[in-house]
C-alpha positions in Angstrom: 24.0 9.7 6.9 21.9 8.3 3.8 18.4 6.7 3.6 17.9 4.1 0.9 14.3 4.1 -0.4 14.0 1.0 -2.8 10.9 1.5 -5.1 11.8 5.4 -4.9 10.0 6.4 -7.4 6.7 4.6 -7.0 3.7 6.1 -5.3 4.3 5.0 -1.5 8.9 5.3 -2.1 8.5 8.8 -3.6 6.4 10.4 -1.3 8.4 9.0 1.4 11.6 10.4 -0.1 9.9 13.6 -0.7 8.9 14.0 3.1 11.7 12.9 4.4 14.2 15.1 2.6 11.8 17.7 3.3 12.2 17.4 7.2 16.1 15.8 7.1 17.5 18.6 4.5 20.9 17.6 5.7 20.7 13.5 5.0 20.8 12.0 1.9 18.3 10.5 0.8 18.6 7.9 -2.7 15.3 6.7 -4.4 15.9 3.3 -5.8 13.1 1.9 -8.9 13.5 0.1 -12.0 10.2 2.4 -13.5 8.5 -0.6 -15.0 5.1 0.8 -13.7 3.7 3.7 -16.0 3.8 7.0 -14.4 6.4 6.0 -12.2 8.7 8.4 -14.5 6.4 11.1 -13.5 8.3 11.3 -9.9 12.1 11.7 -11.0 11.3 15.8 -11.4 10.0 16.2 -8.0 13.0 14.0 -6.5 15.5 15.8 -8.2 13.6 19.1 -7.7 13.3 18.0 -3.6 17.7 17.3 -3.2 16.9 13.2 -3.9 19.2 11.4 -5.3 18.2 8.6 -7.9 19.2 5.4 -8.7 18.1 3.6 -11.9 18.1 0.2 -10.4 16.3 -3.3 -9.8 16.1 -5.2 -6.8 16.2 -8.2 -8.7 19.9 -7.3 -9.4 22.1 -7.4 -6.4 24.7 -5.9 -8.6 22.2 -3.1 -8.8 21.9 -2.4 -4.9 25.7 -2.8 -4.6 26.1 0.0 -7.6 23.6 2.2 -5.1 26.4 2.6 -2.6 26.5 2.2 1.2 23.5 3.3 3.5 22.6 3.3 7.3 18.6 3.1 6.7 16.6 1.1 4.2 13.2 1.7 3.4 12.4 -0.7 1.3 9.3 -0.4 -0.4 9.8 -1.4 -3.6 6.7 -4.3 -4.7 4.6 -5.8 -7.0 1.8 -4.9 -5.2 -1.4 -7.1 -7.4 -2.9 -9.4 -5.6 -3.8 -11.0 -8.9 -0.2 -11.1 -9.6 0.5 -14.8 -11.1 -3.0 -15.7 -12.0 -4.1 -17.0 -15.0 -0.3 -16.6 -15.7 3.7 -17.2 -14.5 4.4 -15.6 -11.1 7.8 -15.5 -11.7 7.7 -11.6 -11.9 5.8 -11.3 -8.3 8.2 -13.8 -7.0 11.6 -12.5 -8.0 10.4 -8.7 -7.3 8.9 -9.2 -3.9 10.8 -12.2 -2.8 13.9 -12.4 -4.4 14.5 -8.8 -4.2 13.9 -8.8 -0.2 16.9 -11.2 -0.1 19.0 -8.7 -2.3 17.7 -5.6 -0.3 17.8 -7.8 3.2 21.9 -8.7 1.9 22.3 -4.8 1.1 21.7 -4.0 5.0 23.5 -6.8 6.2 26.3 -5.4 4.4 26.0 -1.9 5.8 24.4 -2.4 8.7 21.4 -0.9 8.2 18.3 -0.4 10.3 15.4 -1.8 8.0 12.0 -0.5 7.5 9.8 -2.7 5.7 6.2 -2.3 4.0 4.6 -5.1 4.3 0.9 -6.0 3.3 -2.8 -6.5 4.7 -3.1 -9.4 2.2 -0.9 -12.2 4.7 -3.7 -12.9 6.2 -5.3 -15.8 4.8 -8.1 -15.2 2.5 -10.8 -17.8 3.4 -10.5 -16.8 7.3 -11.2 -13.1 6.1 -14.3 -14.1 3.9 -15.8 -16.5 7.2 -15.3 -13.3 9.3 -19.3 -12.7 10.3 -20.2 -9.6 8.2 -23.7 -8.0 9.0 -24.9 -5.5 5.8 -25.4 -2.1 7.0 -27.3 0.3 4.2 -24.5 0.4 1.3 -22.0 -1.1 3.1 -20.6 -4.4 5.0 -19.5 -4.3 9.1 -18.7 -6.2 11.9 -21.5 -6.6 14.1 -21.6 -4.6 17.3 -19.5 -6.0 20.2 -18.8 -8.8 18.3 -15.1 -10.6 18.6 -12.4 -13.4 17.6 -9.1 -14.1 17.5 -7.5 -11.1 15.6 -10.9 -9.3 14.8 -13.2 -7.7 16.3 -14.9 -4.1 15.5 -11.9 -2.1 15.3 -11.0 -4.3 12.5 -8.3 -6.8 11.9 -5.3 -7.1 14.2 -1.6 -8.4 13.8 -2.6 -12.0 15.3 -5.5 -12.5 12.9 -4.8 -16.0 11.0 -2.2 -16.8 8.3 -3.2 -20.1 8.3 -4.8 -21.0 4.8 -3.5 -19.6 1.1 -3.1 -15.5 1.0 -2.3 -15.0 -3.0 1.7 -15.2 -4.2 1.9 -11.7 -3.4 0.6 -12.0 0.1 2.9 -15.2 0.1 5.6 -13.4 -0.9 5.4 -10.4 1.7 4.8 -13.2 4.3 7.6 -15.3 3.7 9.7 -11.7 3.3 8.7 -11.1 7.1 10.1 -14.1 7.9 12.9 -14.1 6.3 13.5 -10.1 8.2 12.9 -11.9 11.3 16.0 -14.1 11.0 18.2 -11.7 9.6 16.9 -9.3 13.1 18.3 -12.2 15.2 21.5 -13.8 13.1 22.7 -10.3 12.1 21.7 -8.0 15.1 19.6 -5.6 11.8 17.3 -3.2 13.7 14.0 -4.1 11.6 10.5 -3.0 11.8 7.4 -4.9 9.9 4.5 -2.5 8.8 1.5 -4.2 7.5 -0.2 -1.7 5.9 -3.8 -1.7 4.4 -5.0 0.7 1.5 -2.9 4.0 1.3 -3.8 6.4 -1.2 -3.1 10.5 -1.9 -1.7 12.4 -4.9 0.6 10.5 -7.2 -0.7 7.2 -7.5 -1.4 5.9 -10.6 -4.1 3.9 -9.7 -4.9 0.7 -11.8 -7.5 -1.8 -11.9 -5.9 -4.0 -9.7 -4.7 -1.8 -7.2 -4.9 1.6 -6.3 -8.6 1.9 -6.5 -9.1 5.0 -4.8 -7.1 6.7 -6.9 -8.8 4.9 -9.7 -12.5 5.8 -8.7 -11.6 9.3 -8.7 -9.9 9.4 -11.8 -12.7 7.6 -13.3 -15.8 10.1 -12.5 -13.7 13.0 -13.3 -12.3 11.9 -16.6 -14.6 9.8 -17.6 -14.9 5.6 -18.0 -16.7 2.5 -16.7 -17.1 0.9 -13.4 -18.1 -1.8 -12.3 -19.0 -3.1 -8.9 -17.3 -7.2 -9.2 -18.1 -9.9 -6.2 -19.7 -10.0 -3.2 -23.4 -9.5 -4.8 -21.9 -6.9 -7.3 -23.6 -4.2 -5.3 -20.1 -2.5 -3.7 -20.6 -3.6 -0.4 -16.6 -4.3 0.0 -14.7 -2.1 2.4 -11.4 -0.9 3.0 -9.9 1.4 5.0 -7.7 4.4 3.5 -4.5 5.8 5.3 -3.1 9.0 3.8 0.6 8.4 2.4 1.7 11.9 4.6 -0.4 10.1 7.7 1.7 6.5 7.0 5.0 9.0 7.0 4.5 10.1 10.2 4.5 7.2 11.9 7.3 6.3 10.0 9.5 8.9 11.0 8.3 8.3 14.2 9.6 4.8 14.5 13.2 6.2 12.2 13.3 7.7 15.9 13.0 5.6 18.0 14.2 2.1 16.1 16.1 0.4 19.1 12.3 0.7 20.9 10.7 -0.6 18.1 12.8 -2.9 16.9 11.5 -6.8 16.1 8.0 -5.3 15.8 5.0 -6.3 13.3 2.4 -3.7 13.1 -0.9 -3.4 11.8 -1.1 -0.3 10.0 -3.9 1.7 8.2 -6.6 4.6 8.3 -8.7 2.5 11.1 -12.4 1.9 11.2 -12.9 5.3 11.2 -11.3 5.8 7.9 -12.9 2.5 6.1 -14.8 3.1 3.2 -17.3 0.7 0.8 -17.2 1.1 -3.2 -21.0 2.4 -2.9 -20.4 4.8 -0.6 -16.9 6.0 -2.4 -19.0 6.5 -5.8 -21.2 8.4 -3.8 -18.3 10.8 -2.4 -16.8 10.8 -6.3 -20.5 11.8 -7.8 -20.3 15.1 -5.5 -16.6 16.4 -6.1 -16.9 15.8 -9.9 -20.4 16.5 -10.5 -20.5 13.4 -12.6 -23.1 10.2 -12.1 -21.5 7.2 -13.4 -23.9 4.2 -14.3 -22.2 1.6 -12.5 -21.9 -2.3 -13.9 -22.9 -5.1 -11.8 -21.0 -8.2 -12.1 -21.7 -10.5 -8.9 -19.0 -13.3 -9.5 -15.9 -12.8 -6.8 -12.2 -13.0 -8.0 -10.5 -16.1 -6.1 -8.1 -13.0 -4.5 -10.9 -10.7 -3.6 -11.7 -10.4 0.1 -15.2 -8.1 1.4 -13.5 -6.6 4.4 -10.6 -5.5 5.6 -10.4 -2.6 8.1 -6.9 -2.5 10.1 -7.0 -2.2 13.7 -4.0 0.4 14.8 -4.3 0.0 18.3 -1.1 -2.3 18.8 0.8 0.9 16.7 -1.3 3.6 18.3 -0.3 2.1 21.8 3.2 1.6 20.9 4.2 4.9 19.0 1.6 7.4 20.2 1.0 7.4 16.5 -2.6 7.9 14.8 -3.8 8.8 11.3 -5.0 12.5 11.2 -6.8 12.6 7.2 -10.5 11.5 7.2 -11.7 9.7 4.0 -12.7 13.2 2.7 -9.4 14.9 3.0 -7.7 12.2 1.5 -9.9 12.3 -1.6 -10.3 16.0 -1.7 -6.1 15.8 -2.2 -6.5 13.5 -5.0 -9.0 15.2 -6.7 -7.0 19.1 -6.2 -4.5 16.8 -7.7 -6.2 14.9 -10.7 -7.6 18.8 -11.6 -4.3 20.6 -11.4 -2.3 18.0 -13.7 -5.1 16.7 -15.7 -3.4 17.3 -19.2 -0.3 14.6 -17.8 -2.4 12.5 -16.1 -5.7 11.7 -18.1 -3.9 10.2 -20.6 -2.2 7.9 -18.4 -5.9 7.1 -16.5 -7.7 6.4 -20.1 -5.0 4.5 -21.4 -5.7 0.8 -22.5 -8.0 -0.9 -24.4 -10.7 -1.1 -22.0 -11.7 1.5 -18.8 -13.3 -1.0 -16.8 -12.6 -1.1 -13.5 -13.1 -4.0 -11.0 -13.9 -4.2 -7.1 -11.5 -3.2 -4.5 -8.9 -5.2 -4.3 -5.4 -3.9 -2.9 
């Protein structure tokens, strides 16, 4: 038996790998990546360290996948995951990464036969409908009014039927018309596929950026030092998000590995829930007390044309399905990061302070 897990060696693909092997000792497990993004070179240790195989590789190339070699499961996480991706700029790398190379991974299982796993992303949903969504402020943060409701929202967030009508970003676009494009090879080609739509995950090894990974980022930030800035919405980091642990998003993953013909055809909603939602005030606040350092943040009130104020997901079609729920609050998903940032701080900060600027934006992935 071998697993295929494109974008290997990326934050979400490694971890994945990792775990995985960890549990399946006896399956093979290949990370697939190209290592464009910086620190991405940081994982080939622990995979080779953990019994993974890796594959230097693009999903661009579908000579690339073929040189991978035959597998029975793909996960494919492999993404140019900015949401900012194309503007001000070509798209061409968004589109042939995350569109392009969901053909060449989607031909790759067609091939072998594989059941598919694929990570899709909170930011199909159309953009404008988010931003209409009726947000009440509540002390440093924005919310959904009590026992209020609409198609796809109400106040355990947003759920899988919330619209897609209206424009998403091209890497929204992209992961849309990637879902679509899973769908018909589900029914032309009998693939056993499963959609997860997954909101903010964070833990250890992401190499947060400005334009995603903020968690990450925000921690990094107050404990080695740099600028913030609070950008959109009022510039008073009233956006929210909700955080899922990558160990939590495993679990369910391995979960639905079990029990594929079940799940089979499904999109799902996936993230740390309401309970595990988060606004940029209140996640300076929980920095300031694990690093000991107050940061004086910037202000900047005009919103990016990608940036959204809420997004919570709303698990209950998954949680109903699977039996699966995320088990790390907000605090024990940053109290991982920062054990982390401490214990390989001389790798690390250079990678965090690298750049010719350290400021960093609102919460946008």
């Amino acid at each position: 038996m071998r697993t295929l897990v494109t974008g290997g060696a990326g934050f979400v693909g490694s971890n994945l790998a990792l775990l995985l092997k960890r549990d399946r000792p006896d399956l093979d497990v290949c990370a697939f990546d190209n290592l464009r993004r910086r620190g991405s070179e940081l994982a080939l240790a622990r995979l080779a360290q953990a019994g993974v195989t890796f594959v230097h590789g693009d999903v661009r190339s579908a000579s690339d996948l073929a040189e991978a070699g035959d597998f029975e499961t793909l996960i494919e996480c492999s993404a140019e995951p900015s949401v900012h991706a194309g503007y001000g700029g070509s798209p061409a790398y968004v589109l042939d990464t995350n569109l392009t190379g969901t053909i060449h991974c989607l031909e790759a299982a067609r091939r072998c036969g594989a059941d598919v796993i694929f990570l899709s992303t909170s930011r199909v949903y159309a953009i404008e409908r988010l931003r209409d969504l009726p947000l009440e402020r509540r002390g440093t943060r924005l919310d959904i009014p009590a026992n209020a409701s609409g198609t796809g929202w109400s106040t355990r967030g947003i759920a899988a039927d919330f619209s897609i009508t209206g424009f998403r970003s091209m890497y929204g676009a992209t992961k849309l018309a990637s879902e679509l494009l899973i769908e018909e090879y589900r029914a032309m080609y009998g693939l056993r596929t499963i959609v997860n739509r997954c909101g903010v995950i964070s833990g250890p090894w992401q190499m947060g950026k400005v334009d995603q990974g903020f968690f990450v980022l925000w921690a990094a930030r107050h404990l080695y030092g740099g600028t913030l800035s609070y950008t959109g919405f009022g510039g008073e980091g009233l956006q929210v998000r909700d955080v899922l642990h990558v160990a939590d998003l495993y679990e369910l993953i391995r979960t639905q590995l079990a029990g594929i013909t079940r799940f089979s055809g499904r999109v799902f909603n996936v993230g740390g829930g309401s309970d595990n939602s988060v606004s940029l005030a209140e996640l300076t606040e929980l920095c300031s007390a694990r690093s000991g350092r107050t940061l004086a943040i910037r202000s900047d009130p005009q919103t990016a044309a990608a940036d959204v104020p809420y997004y919570v997901s709303d698990n209950a079609d998954v949680m109903a399905a699977t039996g699966w729920t995320p088990t790390r609050t907000i605090e024990a998903v940053l109290d991982d990061v920062f054990t982390w940032l401490r214990e390989h701080r001389p790798v690390l900060e250079p990678i965090f302070t690298a750049g010719p600027t350290n400021v960093v934006t609102a919460c946008r992935s």
